[in-house]
Phi, psi and omega in degrees: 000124195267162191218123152262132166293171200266169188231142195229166153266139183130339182316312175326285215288332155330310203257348168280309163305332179268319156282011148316267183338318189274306184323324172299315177297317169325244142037303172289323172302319197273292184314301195315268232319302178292331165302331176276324199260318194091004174269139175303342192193151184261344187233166188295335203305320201294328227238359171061233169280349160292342198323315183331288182310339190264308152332291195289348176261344181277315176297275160011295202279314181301328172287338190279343168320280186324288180324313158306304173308317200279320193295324183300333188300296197296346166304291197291297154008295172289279188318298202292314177283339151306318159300316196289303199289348178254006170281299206295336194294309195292309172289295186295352162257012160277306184282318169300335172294321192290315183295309159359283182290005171088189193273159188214127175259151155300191137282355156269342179126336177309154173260121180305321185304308183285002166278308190307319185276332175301285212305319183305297200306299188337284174003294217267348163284311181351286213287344171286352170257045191255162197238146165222139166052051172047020172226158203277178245211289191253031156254041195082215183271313173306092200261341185255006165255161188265128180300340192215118168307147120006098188322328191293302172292330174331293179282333192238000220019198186258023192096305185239343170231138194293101194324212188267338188298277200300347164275322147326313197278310190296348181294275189315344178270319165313303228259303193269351175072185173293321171255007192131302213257043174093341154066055171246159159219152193219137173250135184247062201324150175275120192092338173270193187237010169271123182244145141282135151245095238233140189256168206273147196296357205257113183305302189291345176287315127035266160329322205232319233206168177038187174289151168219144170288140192246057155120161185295100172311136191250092191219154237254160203076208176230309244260309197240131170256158177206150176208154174215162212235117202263171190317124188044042184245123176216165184313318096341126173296145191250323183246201147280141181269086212290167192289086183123004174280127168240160190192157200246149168266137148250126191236141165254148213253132158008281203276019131107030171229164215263154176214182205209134177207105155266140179267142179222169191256158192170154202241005178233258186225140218275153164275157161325167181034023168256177157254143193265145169229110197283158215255130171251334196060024178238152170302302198290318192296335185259344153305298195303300184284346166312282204304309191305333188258003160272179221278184175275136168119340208277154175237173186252123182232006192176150170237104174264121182269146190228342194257088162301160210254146193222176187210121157294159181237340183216185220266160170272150174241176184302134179041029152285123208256148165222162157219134178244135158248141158329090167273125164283157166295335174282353171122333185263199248223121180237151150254158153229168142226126163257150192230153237273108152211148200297329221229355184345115207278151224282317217255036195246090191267034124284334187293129170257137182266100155323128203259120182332176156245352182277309169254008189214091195252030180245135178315301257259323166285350173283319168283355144284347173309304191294332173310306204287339167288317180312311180284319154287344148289001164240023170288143009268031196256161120262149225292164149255306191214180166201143206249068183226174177300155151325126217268153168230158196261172176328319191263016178094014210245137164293154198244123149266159194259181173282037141278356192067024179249164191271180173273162167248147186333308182243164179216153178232082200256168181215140197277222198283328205038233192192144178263169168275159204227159176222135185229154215211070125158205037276136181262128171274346179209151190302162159268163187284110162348126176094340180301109177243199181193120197231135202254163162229100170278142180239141154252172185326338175241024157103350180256160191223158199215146180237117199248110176250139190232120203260126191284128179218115200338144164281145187230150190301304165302356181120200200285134194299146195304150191310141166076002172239188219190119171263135157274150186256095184274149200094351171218107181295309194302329190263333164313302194285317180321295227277332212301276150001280185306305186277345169304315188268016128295308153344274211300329154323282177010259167293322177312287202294309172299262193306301175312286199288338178285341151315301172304328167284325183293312190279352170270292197294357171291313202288000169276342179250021197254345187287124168257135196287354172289118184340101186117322186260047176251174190310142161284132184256137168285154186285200177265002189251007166058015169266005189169152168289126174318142189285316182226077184289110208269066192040049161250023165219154174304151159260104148327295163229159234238338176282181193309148197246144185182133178275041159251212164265088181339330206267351170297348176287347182211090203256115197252143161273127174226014148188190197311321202234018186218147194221132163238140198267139173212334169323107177257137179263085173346315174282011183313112152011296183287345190283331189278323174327304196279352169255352171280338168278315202283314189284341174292336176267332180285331197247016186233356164300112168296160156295113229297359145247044172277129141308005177194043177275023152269338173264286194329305239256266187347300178288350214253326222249281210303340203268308200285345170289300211290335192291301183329309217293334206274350170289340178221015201262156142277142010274164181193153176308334176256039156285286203329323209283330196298312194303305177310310171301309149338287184292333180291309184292322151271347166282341190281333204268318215283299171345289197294340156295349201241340175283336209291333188276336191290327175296330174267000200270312162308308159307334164309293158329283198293348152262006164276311189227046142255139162279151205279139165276285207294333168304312169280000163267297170338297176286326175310307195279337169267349165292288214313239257274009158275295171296325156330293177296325177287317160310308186293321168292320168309289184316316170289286208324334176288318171291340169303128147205197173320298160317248223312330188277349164279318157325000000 
């Protein structure tokens, strides 16, 4: 119900002076307040057309919080992993100093390098097993597992799957044959004077294992002659020549020197360092064109087969990883592993194209497709092994062979061939004291060893000195015996040296090249010692346990470090120069002879060099300390980002702070002219209250 007041004169001015009044306290109140808080306002509301400004520095300031928080974790992150990789960088240039410096015993007699190469590895898994803030540092995206087994289980395994000792040892048995030499055999005619050296009859041991002869032994004098035959090799092409088989010509030339021309067959265009040779599926017809495409003048002196035959058995899918290794033409040795995809990007040379159904539209043709691409991506090499998951068909089912066992995705055969041969005499004559004969063995990573056998009088004293051979005069037979006896010391030899430090080097890369990815674990050799298992099945510890991924390690620990910049501090343990350098520190645990070895010193050597060049990845590129570069980098731009980000937050807070701090001396200012403005006004009310009739006649 509304009231009208009574209306008097004076009312008016009366009811204006008293809200004159209440404003002024209004008024007074919003100063105390801001003179008590130092803000212009408790609300945004309060802040007028700053608010806008005040929102938007608040909002700032808070992502620039955020932005810090991440950057002080990855900072430390980086700092840690950096300590870490340069403790490892620091044990592998101790031990590359040691070998460096030749073998050195202890005073017990011991050889220092395997003790020194154990505490570094122990050492250098510590430090990849280092924790920051309660997660490990060098496992990736996987942060809550310890990335790296226990040295113990490493070398020796876990009970049910076999460490680096039992791939070392099965290498070194691969590699050197049952007798020693290298998985050479050496020959005597009986009663004659032909000494032989024959390479192992097994094409895929071949491939993979022991010594192979590199070429026609060089030798001095008249009395010993040699010739040699090289590997698979026949007069002729013997069959039709198939679509992706490559093969060598050996030709003799006009001017009466040899030349090696390999072909491969195919109706469109050859990989680099081939000849294309196009396909009939008739014998005669592809003899007639062999001879037509040598050079003019050139005879045929040979048909060398070069291509084991390989097969998919199921279609490969999206991001099925497989690995093969390569023999090159210089002799040595490549891995690759390649992964599966529809789509394969221009700069990805892993990549396998999964082969259509638009163009090949029978299963039976995609997997030949796919055999012929594989041998053409690793021309001019050929394949030695292959590696993949077990094939399963469209419906998720295992693919079996007719034994009912399962298939692995590739398969790889190989036919009987012929080994290469070395023939030694026949001898018609003695050879002349000082008369030699130096063979050149090659092994598997491309490197070559040389066994010279020097004619040296018979002596009275016994038997002739390593590398030489006593003459008998007067017995060719008995000459060619001793000839014999130092070739198959000779070739121990270099078999216990060069070979097995090979052979320790080479297991120990594929233990630590082994991955938890399907198709990629370490590589075994089969039980028939002739070659690597196809599909191998969790039969070696996985050394490591953190995230397994074909990306960019350092993309696993990604810190925002403002609105539009980002920095990677992720690191792997298993990173390529880091499996490099442990693969070196165990080659010296497990390829150091025993210090009362009669030929530790040649072992040691031959041991020290293959396990130096691994070491060597703490500084060679790539090498750990790129990583350690990466890291820096990125510590240092997170250091750059920080500062940038106090520098906006300082402009951001001066912003702020003139919409809602308030001026004191402004406000104090206005505090003392309201007080004494309300003041004054209290005092005209109270006379002005006092006023009447009575008093103004008074």
């Amino acid at each position: 119900m509304s009231t009208i007041r009574p209306y008097a004169a004076g009312a008016y001015v009366t009811q204006r002076n008293t809200q004159q009044i209440l404003d002024l306290k209004d008024q007074l109140s919003v100063l105390t307040t801001q003179l008590g808080t130092g803000r212009t306002a408790e609300t945004y509301a309060g802040l007028g057309v700053g608010r806008t400004t005040s929102l938007a520095a608040h909002a700032t300031i808070s992502a620039l919080e955020g932005y810090d928080a991440a950057i002080g974790y990855g900072q430390t992150r980086a700092q840690l992993a950096t300590s870490s990789l340069t403790a490892v960088i620091n044990f592998g240039t101790d031990l590359k100093s040691n070998l460096a410096n030749g073998l050195v015993r202890s005073s017990s007699g011991t050889i220092n390098s395997a003790t020194l190469a154990r505490n570094a590895l122990d050492a250098a898994v510590d430090a990849l097993n280092q924790t920051g803030a309660g997660i490990y540092i060098f496992g990736g995206r996987d942060s809550e597992t310890e990335p790296v087994v226990d040295t113990d289980v490493m070398l020796n395994g876990d009970g049910t799957r076999a460490g680096l000792a039992k791939l070392v040892e099965q290498q070194r048995t691969a590699d050197l044959g049952t007798d020693g030499k290298g998985r050479l055999t050496t020959s005597l005619t009986p009663g004659g004077t032909t000494v032989g050296l024959t390479e192992d009859a097994s094409a895929e041991a071949r491939a993979n294992f022991g010594f192979t002869l590199a070429g026609k032994p060089v030798t001095t004098g008249t009395a010993l002659t040699a010739s040699f035959t090289p590997a698979d090799t026949t007069a002729n092409l013997t069959t039709p020549v198939g679509g992706g088989q490559r093969f060598r010509a050996l030709v003799q030339l006009a001017d009466g020197s040899s030349q090696s021309i390999e072909f491969y067959g195919t109706n469109g265009t050859a990989p680099s360092g081939t000849t294309a040779f196009p396909l009939s599926g008739d014998l005669a017809t592809d003899t007639a064109k062999l001879a037509a495409l040598l050079p003019a003048g050139a005879s045929l002196g040979g048909v060398q087969a070069v291509t084991p035959q390989v097969a998919f058995n199921a279609e490969p899918t999206e991001g099925q990883s497989f690995r093969v290794v390569v023999n090159q033409p210089d002799g040595s040795q490549k891995t690759i592993d390649y992964h599966a995809t529809a789509r394969p990007g221009l700069d990805d040379p892993t990549a396998f194209k999964i082969p259509s159904a638009s163009e090949y539209p029978t299963v039976a043709g995609r997997l030949a497709a796919a055999a012929t691409q594989l041998q053409a991506l690793v021309a001019p090499g050929t394949l030695a092994s292959v590696q993949s998951a077990l094939a399963t068909d469209a419906g998720g089912n295992p693919v079996l062979d007719a034994g009912g066992q399962p298939l692995p995705t590739i398969s790889l055969g190989f036919s009987a061939g012929s080994p290469a041969a070395v023939q030694i005499g026949p001898l018609t004559q003695q050879p002349n004291a000082g008369d030699s004969i130096t063979l050149k063995l090659a092994l598997h990573d491309g490197t070559t060893t040389s066994v010279t056998l020097t004619a040296r009088a018979a002596t009275a004293g016994g038997g002739a000195a390593p590398g030489t051979f006593s003459i008998v005069p007067g017995d060719l037979a008995a000459t060619a015996a001793n000839l014999k006896t130092a070739l198959d010391a000779a070739v121990k030899l270099a078999a216990g040296t060069s070979l097995s430090a090979r052979a320790t080097a080479r297991a120990s890369q594929d233990f630590f090249d082994g991955t938890s990815i399907a198709g990629l674990a370490a590589r075994r050799i089969n039980a028939a010692g002739t070659g690597y298992e196809q599909a191998p099945q969790d039969t070696t510890v996985q050394w490591y346990r953190g995230e397994d991924a074909p990306t960019d390690p350092r993309a696993a620990a990604t810190v925002q470090t403002g609105a539009n910049s980002t920095a990677q501090v992720g690191v792997r343990a298993n990173e390529a120069p880091l499996r490099a350098v442990l693969a070196g520190m165990a080659t010296v645990v497990l390829g150091t002879p025993a210090s009362t070895d009669p030929d530790a010193n040649a072992k040691w050597q031959a041991m020290a060099d293959r396990a130096g060049t691994l070491v060597r990845a703490v500084n060679t590129s790539p090498s750990v300390q790129e990583i350690v570069t990466d890291l820096s980098l990125a510590n240092t731009a997170m250091g750059n980002a920080k500062a940038q980000n106090g520098a906006t937050r300082n402009i951001m807070e001066n912003a702020m702070a003139g919409v809602e701090a308030a001026d004191t001396t402004e406000v104090t200012t206005k505090l003392l002219d309201l007080q004494n403005r309300l003041q004054a006004s209290y005092q005209v009310t109270a006379t002005l209250s006092k006023l009447s009739l009575v008093n103004y006649m008074n």
